[in-house]
C-alpha positions as CSV (number, residue, x, y, z in Angstrom):
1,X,18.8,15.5,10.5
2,X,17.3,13.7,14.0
3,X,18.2,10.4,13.2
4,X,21.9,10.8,15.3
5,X,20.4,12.9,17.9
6,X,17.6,9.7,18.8
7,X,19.8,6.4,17.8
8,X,17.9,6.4,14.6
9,X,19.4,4.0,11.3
10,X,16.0,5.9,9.2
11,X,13.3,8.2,8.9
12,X,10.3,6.7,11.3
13,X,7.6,8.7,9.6
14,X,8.9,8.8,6.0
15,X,6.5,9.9,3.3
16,X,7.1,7.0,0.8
17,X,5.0,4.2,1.7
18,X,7.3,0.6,3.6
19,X,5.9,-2.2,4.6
20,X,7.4,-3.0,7.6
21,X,6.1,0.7,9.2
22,X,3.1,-0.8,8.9
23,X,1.0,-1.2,12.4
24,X,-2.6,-1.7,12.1
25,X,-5.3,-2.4,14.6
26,X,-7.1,-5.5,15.4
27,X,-10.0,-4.2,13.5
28,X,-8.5,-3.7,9.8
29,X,-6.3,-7.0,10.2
30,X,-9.9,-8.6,10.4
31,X,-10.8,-6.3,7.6
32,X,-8.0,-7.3,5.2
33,X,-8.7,-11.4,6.1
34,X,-12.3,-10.8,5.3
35,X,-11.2,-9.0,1.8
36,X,-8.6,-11.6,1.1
37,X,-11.7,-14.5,1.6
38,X,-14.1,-12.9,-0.2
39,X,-11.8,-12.6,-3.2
40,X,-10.6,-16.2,-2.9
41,X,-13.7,-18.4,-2.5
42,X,-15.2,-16.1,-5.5
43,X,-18.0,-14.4,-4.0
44,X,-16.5,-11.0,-3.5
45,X,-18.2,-9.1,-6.2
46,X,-17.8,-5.3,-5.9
47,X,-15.8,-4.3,-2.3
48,X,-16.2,-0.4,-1.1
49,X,-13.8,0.9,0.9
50,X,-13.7,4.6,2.5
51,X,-12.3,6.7,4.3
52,X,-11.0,10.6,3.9
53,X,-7.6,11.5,2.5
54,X,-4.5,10.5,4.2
55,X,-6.5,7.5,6.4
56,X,-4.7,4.4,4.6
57,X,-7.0,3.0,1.6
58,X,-4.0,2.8,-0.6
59,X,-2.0,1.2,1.9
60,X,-4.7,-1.4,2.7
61,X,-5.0,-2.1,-0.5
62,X,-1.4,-2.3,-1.1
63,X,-1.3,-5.0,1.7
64,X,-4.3,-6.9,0.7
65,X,-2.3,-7.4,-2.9
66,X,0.2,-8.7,-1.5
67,X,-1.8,-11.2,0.5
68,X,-2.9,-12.2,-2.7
69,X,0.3,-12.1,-4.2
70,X,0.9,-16.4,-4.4
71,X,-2.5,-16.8,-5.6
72,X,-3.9,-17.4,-9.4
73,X,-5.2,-13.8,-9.2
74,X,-4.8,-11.5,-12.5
75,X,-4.4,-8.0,-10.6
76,X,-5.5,-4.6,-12.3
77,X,-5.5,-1.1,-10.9
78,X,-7.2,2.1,-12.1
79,X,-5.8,5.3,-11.0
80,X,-7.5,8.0,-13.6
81,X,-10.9,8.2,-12.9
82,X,-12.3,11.0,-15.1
83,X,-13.5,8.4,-18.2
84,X,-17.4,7.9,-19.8
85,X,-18.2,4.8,-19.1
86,X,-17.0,3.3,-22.9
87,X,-13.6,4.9,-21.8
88,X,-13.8,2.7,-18.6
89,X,-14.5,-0.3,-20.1
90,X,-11.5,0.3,-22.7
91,X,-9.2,0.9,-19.6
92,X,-10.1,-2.3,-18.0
93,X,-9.7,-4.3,-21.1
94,X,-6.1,-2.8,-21.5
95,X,-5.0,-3.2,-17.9
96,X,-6.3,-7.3,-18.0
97,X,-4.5,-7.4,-21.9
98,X,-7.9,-8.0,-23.2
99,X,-7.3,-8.8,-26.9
100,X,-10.0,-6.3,-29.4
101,X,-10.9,-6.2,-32.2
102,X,-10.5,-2.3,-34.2
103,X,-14.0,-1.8,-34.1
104,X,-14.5,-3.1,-30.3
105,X,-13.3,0.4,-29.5
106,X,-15.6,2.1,-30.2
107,X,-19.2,0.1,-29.0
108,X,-19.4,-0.7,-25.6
109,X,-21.4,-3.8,-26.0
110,X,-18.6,-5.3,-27.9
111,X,-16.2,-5.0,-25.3
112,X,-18.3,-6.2,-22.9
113,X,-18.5,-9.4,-24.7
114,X,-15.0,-9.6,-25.4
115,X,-13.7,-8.9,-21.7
116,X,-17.0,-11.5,-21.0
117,X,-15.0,-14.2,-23.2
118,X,-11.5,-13.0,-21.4
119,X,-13.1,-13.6,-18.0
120,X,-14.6,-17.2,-18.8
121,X,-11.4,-18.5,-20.1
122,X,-9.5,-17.3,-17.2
123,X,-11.7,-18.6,-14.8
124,X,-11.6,-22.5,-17.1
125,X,-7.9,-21.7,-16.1
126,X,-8.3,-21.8,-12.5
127,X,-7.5,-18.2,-12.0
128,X,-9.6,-15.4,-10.4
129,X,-9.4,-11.1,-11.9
130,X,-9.4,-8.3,-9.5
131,X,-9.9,-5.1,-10.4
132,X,-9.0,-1.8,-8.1
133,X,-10.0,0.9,-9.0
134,X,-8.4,4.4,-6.2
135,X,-10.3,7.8,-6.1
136,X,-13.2,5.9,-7.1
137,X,-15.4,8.8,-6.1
138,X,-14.3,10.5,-9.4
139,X,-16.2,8.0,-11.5
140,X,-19.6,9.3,-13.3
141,X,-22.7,7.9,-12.7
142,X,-23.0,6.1,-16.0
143,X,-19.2,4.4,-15.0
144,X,-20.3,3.3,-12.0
145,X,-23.3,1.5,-13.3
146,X,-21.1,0.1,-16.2
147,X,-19.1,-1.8,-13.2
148,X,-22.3,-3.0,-11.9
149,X,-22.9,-4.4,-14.8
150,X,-19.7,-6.2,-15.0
151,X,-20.2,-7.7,-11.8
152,X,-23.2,-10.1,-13.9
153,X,-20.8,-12.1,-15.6
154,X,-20.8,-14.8,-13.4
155,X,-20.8,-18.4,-13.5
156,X,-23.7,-20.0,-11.3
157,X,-21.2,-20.3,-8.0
158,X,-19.0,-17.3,-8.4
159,X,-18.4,-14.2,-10.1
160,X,-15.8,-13.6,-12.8
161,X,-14.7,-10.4,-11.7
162,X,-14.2,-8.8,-7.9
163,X,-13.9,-5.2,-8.1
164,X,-12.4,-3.4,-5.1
165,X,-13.0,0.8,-4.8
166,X,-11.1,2.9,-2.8
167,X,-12.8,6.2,-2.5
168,X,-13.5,9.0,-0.6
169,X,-16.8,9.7,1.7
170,X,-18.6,11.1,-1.2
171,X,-19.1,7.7,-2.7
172,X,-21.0,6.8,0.2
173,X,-23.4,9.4,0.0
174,X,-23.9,9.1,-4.3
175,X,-24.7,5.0,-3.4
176,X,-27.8,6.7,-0.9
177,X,-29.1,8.5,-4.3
178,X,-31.4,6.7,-6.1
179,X,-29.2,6.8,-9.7
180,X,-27.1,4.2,-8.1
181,X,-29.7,2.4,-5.6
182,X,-28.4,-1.2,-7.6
183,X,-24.8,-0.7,-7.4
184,X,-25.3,0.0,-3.7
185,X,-27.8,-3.3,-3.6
186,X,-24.3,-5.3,-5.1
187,X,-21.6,-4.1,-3.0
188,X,-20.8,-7.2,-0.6
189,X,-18.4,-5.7,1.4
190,X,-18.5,-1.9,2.7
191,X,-16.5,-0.7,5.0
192,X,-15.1,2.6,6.6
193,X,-11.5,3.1,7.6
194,X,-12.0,5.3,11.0
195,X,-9.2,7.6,12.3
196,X,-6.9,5.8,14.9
197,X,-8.2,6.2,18.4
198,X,-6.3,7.7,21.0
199,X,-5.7,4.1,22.6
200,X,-4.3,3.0,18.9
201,X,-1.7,5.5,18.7
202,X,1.1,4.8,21.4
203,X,1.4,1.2,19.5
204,X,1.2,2.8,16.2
205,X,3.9,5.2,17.1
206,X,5.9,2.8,19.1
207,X,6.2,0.0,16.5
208,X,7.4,3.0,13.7
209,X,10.0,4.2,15.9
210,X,11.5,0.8,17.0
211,X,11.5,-0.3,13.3
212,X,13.6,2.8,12.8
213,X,16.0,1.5,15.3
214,X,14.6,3.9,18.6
215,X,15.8,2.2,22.1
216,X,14.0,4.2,24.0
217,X,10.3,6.1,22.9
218,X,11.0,10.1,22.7
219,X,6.9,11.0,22.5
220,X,6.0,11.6,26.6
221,X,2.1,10.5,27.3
222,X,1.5,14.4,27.1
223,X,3.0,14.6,23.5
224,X,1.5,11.7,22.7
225,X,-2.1,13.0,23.4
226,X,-1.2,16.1,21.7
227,X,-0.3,14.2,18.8
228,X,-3.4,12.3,18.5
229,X,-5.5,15.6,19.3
230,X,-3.9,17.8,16.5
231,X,-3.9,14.9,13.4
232,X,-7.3,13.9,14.7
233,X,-6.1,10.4,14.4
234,X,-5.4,10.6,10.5
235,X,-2.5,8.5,9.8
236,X,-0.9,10.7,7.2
237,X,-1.2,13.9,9.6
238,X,0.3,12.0,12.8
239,X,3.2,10.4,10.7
240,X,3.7,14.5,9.1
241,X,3.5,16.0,13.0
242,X,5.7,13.6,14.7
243,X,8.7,13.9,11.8
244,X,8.4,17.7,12.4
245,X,8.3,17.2,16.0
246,X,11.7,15.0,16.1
247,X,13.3,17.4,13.6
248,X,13.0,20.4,17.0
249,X,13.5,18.1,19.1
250,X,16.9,17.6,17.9
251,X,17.1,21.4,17.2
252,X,16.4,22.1,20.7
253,X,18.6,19.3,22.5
254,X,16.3,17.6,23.8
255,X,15.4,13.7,24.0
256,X,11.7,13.9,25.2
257,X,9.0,15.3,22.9
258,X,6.1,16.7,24.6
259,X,3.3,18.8,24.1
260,X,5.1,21.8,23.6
261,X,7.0,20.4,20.8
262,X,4.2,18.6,19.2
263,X,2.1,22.0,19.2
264,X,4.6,23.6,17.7
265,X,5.2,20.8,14.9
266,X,1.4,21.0,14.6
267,X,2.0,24.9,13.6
268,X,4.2,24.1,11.1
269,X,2.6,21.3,9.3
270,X,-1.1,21.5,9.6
271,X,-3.0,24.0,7.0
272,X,-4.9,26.9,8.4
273,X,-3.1,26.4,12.1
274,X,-2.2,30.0,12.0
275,X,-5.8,30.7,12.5
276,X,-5.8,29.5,15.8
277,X,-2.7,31.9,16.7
278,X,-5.0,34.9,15.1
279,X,-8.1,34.1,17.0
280,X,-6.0,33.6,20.8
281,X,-4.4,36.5,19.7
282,X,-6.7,38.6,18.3
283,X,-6.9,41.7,20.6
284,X,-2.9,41.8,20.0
285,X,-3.6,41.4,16.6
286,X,-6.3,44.4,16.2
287,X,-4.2,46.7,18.3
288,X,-1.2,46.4,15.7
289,X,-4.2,47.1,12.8
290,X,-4.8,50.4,14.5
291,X,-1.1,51.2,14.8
292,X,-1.0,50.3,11.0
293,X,-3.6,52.6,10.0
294,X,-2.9,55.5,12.1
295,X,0.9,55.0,10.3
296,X,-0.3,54.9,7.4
297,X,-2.8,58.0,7.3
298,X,-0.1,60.3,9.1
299,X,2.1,59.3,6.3
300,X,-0.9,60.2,3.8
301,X,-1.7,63.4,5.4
302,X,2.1,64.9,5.7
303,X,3.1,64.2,1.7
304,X,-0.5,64.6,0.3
305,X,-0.2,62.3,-2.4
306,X,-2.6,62.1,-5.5
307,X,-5.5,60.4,-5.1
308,X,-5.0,56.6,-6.1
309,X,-6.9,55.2,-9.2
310,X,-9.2,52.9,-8.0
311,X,-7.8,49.3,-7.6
312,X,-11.8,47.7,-7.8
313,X,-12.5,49.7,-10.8
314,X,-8.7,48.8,-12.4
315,X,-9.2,45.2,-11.8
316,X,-13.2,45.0,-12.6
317,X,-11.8,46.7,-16.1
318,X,-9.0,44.0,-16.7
319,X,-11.5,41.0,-16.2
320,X,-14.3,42.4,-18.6
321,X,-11.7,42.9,-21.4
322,X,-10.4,39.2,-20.3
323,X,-14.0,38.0,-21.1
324,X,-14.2,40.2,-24.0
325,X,-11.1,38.6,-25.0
326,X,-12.2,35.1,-24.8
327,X,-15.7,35.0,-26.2
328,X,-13.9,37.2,-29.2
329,X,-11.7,33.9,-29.2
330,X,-14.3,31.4,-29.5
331,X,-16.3,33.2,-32.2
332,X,-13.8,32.7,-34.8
333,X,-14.0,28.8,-33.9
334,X,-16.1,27.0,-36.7
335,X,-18.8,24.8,-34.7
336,X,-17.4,22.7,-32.3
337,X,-17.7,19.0,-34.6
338,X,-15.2,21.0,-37.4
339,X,-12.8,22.6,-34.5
340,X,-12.6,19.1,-32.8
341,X,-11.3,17.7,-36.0
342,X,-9.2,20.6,-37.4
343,X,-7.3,20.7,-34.0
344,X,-7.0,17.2,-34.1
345,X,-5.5,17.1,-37.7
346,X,-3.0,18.9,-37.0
347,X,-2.0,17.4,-33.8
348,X,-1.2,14.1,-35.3
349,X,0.3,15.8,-38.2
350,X,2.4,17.0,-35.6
351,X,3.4,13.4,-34.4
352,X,3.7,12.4,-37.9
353,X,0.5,10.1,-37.5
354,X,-1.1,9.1,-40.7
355,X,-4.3,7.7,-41.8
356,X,-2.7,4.5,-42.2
357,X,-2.0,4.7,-38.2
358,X,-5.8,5.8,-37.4
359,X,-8.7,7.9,-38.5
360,X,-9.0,11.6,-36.6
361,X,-11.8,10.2,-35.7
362,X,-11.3,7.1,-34.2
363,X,-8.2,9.7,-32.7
364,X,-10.1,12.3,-30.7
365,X,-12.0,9.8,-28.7
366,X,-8.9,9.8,-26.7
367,X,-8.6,6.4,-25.8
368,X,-5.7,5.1,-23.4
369,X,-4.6,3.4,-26.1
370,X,-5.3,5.3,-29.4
371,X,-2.9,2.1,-31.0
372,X,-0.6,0.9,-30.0
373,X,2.9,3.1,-29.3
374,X,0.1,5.8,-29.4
375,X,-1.2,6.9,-26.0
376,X,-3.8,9.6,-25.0
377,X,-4.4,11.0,-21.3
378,X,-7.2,13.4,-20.5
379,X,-7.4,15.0,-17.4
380,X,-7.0,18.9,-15.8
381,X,-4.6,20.8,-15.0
382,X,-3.2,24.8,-15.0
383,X,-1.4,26.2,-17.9
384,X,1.8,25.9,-15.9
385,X,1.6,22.7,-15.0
386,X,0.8,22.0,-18.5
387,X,3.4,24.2,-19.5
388,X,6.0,21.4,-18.0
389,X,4.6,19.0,-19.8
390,X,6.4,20.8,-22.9
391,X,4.2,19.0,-25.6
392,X,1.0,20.3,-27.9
393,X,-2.2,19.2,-26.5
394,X,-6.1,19.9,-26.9
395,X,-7.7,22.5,-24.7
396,X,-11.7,22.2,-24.4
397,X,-12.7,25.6,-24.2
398,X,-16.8,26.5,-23.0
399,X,-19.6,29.1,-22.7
400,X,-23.1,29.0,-22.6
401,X,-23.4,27.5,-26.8
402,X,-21.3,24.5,-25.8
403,X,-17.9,23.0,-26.0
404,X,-15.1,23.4,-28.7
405,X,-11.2,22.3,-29.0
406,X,-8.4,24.1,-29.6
407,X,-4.8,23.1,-30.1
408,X,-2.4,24.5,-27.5
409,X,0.9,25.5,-29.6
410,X,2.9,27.5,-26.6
411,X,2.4,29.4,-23.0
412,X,4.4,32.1,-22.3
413,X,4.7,34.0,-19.1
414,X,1.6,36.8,-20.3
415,X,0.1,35.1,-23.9
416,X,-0.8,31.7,-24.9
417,X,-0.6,30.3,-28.9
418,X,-3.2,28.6,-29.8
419,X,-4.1,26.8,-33.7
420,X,-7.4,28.6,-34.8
421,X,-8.8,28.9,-38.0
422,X,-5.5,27.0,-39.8
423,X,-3.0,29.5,-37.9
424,X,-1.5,30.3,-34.9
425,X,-3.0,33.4,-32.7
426,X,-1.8,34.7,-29.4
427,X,-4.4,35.5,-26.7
428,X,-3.6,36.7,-23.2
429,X,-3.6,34.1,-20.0
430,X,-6.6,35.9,-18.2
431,X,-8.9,35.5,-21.4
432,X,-8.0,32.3,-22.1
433,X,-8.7,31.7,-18.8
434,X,-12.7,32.7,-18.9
435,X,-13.7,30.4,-21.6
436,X,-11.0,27.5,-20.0
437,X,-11.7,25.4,-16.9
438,X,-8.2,23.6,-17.1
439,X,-9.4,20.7,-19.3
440,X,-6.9,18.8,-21.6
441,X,-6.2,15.9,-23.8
442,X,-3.0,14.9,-24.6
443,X,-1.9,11.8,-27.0
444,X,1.7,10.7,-26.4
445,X,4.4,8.1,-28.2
446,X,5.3,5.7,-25.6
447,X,6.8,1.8,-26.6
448,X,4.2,-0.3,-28.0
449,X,4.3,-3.1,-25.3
450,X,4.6,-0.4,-22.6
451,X,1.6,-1.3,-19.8
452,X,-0.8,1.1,-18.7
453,X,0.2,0.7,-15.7
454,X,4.4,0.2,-13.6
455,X,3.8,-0.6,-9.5
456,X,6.1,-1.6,-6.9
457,X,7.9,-5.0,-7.8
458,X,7.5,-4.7,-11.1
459,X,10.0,-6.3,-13.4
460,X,11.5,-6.3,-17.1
461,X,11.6,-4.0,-19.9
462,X,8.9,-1.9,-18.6
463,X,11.3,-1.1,-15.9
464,X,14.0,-0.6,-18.0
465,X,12.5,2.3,-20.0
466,X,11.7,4.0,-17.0
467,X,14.9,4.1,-15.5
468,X,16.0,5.2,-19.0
469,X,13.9,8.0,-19.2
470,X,14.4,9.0,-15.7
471,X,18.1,9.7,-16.4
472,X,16.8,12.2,-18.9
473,X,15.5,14.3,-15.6
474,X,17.7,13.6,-12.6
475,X,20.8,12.1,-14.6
476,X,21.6,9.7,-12.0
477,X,23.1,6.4,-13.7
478,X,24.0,4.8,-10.1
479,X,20.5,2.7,-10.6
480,X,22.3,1.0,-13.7
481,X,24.1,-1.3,-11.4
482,X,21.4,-1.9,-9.1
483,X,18.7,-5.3,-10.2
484,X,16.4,-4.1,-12.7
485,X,13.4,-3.8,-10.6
486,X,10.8,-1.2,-9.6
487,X,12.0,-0.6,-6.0
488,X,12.0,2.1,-3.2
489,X,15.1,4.0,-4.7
490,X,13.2,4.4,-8.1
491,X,9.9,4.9,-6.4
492,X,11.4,8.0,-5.2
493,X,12.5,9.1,-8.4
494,X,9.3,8.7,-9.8
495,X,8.0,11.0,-6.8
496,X,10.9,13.2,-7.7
497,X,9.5,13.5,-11.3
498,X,5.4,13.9,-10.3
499,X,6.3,16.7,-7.7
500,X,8.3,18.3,-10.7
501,X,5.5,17.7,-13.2
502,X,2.6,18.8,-10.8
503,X,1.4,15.1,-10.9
504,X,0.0,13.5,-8.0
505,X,2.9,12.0,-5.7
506,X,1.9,8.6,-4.9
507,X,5.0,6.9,-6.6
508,X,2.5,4.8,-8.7
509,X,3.7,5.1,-12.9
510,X,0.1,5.3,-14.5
511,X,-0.9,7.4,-17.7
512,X,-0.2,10.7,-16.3
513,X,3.2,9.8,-15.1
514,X,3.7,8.1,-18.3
515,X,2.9,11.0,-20.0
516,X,6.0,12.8,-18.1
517,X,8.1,10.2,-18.8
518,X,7.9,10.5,-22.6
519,X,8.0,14.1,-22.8
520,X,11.5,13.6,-21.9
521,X,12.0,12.9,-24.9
522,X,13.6,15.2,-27.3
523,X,11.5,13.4,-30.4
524,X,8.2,14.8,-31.3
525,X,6.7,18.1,-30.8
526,X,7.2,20.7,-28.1
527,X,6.0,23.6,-27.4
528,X,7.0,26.8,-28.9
529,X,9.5,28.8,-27.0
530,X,9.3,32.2,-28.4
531,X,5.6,33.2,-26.6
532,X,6.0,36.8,-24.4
């Protein structure tokens, strides 16, 4: 650790998001005032902001809801954003508690009208409903137009609903199409969050260090501009270069970082650096080749060995008998209506859900909240990752006929089990794979007055069940004693558990992280352990 070598009491450039790191330019303190009046005096209506991975739009936002944190504002955050439009509207009328009716589900008229009823006597209340939706670039088409839409419940002076998106630069360029020419005609605010400029990141750096308890600044002008010239100004990169940077520092007993240092922490951290080592070096690099080669064919000549089968052929073989494999797989599926509800079946027979609970077909909508104590996630994945999710879920498999569902039983190291035709076949990984493109749907037994949804702050029994269920991964009973509140020591836990679970780590509990949290437990179905 650095921290003793530079007077530090913490980590300046810490992953996990704090607070009071926090330095922003003039620029996007203007920026969060403007959001904060917009949503206040009612006229916000949608808000667009973007900017590339790692460039703060979760942090901004972060800050903006706590700006908002004394006012009559009901908060709700998406984080999934791979829904139909339907699917969207259900999510947003579970996050704002929107009471409906069992056949409100399923129409999306009717849940218009019900969240339409929800927003008016909220507003008769005095209170105002935000909606924030991250990675808003993954919405479809038809979503997207579904908030615009939203956005015309209104009274005459303001709107019901403010909806702020956080997405990435591909937004921008959908809203120029002219599919979404009226959602772009509604956004009232739209803004860019630019990289820091080279004049923004001595402060920026300065005001982490001295929050981490620095006396005197280790980063020399030189490393400084090095710093800014290999993150390119992203925050996430320069916070990820200058940790590595301190780290040999200290290694190297030093107390100034400069260039050389910072280049060399570049190396480290930054993908696709070691490019730049091959290309300056390339003559070196082609002379060792040659040296390889000529090694290499001296060797061949002197034991004469048989000729080698050829590796193109040997793999070119594998792969056809991998697709042979899989379309053999999908033509004993019935047609894809009757395998959607056979694999369904016996999924919830699985969990022990009855008729009485739902209808399979009410069921393989997938809802976020099939009813309630019954959860469902969709997303994609890798059969490993969903390998640690250690629970039977729905695989959509494809060709050029269409789509059909199977029911994943077990994945083994070489074969997969999968429920076809009433019983359980093995295929191998590879053909799976062809008629696969890592699509899933997994329903899931969580409390019924669980929320869709566990951020920073949070409070209550929602908290409790967390900390409960992480003890079931990491074992550490320590947080029992601590207030029962969703804080940085349990943020990092619930890191802890995404990285493990191949989940996003953003330290945010939404339906994929609730997912991993109830597979913990040892109720309900797993998957089968004996696959090769």
């Amino acid at each position: 650790m650095y921290l003793d070598h530079f007077g530090l009491k913490e980590s300046p450039f810490a992953t996990a998001p704090d607070e009071r790191f926090v330095w922003l330019p003039a620029r996007l303190h203007a920026l969060l005032q403007r959001l904060e009046m917009e949503i206040r005096s009612g006229s916000g209506g949608i808000m667009l902001l973007t900017g590339e991975y790692g460039s703060g739009k979760t942090l901004m936002a972060r800050l903006l809801l706590q700006r908002l944190a004394e006012a009559d504002i009901r908060i709700a955050r998406i984080r999934y954003t791979g829904v139909s439009a339907d699917e969207l509207l259900e999510t947003v009328c579970h996050a704002l508690r929107v009471p409906l009716e069992p056949g409100e589900h399923a129409r999306g008229q009717l849940m218009i009208d019900a969240l339409g009823a929800f927003l008016m006597d909220t507003y008769a209340q005095g209170q105002r409903v935000l909606l924030v939706i991250d990675e808003a670039q993954g919405l479809s088409d038809a979503a997207l137009e579904q908030l615009r839409q939203l956005t015309n419940l209104q009274t005459p002076a303001h709107k019901l609903i403010h909806v702020l998106l956080l997405a990435g630069p591909s937004l921008e360029t959908r809203l120029q199409s002219g599919t979404l020419r009226a959602l772009a005609q509604r956004i009232g605010v739209r803004e860019e969050l630019t990289r820091l400029d080279s004049a923004d990141l001595e402060p920026y750096v300065r005001h982490r260090m001295e929050t981490a308890g620095a006396v005197n600044q280790p980063f020399t002008r030189l490393g400084l501009r090095n710093l800014h010239r290999y993150a390119g100004g992203i925050p996430r990169l320069v916070n990820a270069i200058a940790d590595r940077a301190l780290q040999l520092g200290a290694e190297a007993g030093v107390r100034q970082v400069g260039e050389r240092l910072v280049q060399r922490a570049a190396g480290d951290v930054l993908p696709g650096h070691l490019r730049y080592w091959v290309r300056r070096y390339r003559w070196w690099w082609r002379a060792a080749l040659v040296l390889i080669l000529l090694g290499a064919g001296l060797a061949w000549w002197l034991h004469t060995p048989t000729p080698p089968v050829s590796t193109k052929a040997a793999v070119e073989k594998t792969q056809k008998q991998a697709r042979e494999q899989g379309a053999k797989l999908l033509a004993q599926l019935p047609d894809a209506q009757a395998a959607q509800m056979a694999a369904w079946s016996e999924l919830l027979a699985r969990w022990q859900v009855t008729s009485s609970d739902v209808s399979v077909a009410d069921a393989l909508r997938c809802n976020a909240v099939v009813f309630p104590g019954f959860d469902c996630v969709a997303g994609t994945g890798t059969l490993d990752q969903l390998k640690r999710f250690d629970r039977p879920m729905l695989l959509e498999l494809s060709d050029a006929a269409g789509t059909r569902q199977v029911l994943l039983l077990g994945v083994g190291d070489n074969q997969v089990r999968l429920f076809v035709g009433g019983r359980a076949v093995e295929v191998s990984r590879a053909a799976l794979e062809t008629v696969w493109r890592g699509r899933f749907m997994a329903p899931f037994r969580l409390p019924a007055w669980m929320p869709s949804s566990v951020a920073r702050g949070d409070t209550g029994q929602a908290v409790d069940w967390v900390r409960r269920q992480l003890r079931k991964l990491d074992g550490d009973r320590s947080a029992s004693y601590r207030p029962l509140i969703y804080d940085q020591a349990m943020q990092e836990r619930v890191r802890k558990l995404q990285q493990a679970y191949g989940i996003p780590v953003d330290g945010v509990i939404g339906p994929e992280t609730l997912f991993a949290l109830s597979s913990l437990n040892d109720t309900g179905p797993h998957l089968a352990r004996d696959v090769p």
